[in-house]
N, C-alpha and C positions, 0 to 999 in steps of 0.2 A: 750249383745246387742240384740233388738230383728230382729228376722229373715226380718220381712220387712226392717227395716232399713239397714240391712246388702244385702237386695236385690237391693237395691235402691243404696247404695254404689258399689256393682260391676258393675251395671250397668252403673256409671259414669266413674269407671275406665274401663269398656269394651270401651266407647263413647273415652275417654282420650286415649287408644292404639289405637285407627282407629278400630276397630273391627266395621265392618259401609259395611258388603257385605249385598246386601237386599236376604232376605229370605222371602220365600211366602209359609203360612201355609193353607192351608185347611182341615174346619171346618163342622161337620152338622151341618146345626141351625134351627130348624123348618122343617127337612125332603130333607133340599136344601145345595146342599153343597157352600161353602164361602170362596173365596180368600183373603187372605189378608196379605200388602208385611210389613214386620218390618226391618229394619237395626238390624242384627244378636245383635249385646250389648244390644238391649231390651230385649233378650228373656234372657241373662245370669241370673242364679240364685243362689242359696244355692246349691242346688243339682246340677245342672250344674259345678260349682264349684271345689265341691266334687271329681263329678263321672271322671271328667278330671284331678283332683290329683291322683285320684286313680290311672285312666290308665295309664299317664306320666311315673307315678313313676315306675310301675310297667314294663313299656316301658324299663326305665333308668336301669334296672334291682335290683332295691330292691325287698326284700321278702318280698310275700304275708302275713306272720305273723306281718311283720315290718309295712307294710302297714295297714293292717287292728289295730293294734295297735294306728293309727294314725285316720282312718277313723272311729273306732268302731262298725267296722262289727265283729260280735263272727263264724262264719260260714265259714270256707275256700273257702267251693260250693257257698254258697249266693255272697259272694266277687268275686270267677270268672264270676256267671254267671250278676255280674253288672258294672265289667268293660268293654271297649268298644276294644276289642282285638279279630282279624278274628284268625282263625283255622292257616293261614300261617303265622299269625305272630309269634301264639303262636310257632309252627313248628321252625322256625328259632330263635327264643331266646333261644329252646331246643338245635339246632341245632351247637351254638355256645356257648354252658356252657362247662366249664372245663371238668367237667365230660365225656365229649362225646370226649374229644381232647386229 
């Protein structure tokens, strides 16, 4: 399927779950910068998509190999440094693995 049409397809499905909070992005455009408000499921994409599979899963605790297996990141480092996880969370996932108990 090509990528726009798969963009165009989450986006209906974002529109379909309520994902409908307004988000206002600013832009330069000619030196000036520019507001402008979208209902959050317009912006969903391919990559949005992705990068919020990745984190989830990685949340839910599956491994980083398992994951990237799935997303097709070859790089352990490129994989951490593009999911979307603060230093305390990572802290507390460590904090609650077997290993540590």
């Amino acid at each position: 399927m090509p990528e726009q049409k798969i963009n165009l397809t989450l986006k209906t499905i974002g529109r379909l779950a309520r994902i409908n909070e307004n988000v206002e992005i600013e832009r330069t455009v000619g030196g000036s910068k520019e507001k402008t408000s979208f209902k959050k499921y317009q912006l969903i994409t391919n990559h949005t998509a992705r990068r919020s599979f990745c984190t989830n899963a990685y949340k839910a605790g599956l491994s980083t190999i398992d994951i990237m297996a799935i997303s097709g990141h070859k790089s352990e480092a490129v994989f951490l440094k593009y999911i979307k996880i603060t230093p305390n969370e990572r802290l507390k996932r460590l904090a609650s693995h077997e290993f540590f108990n």
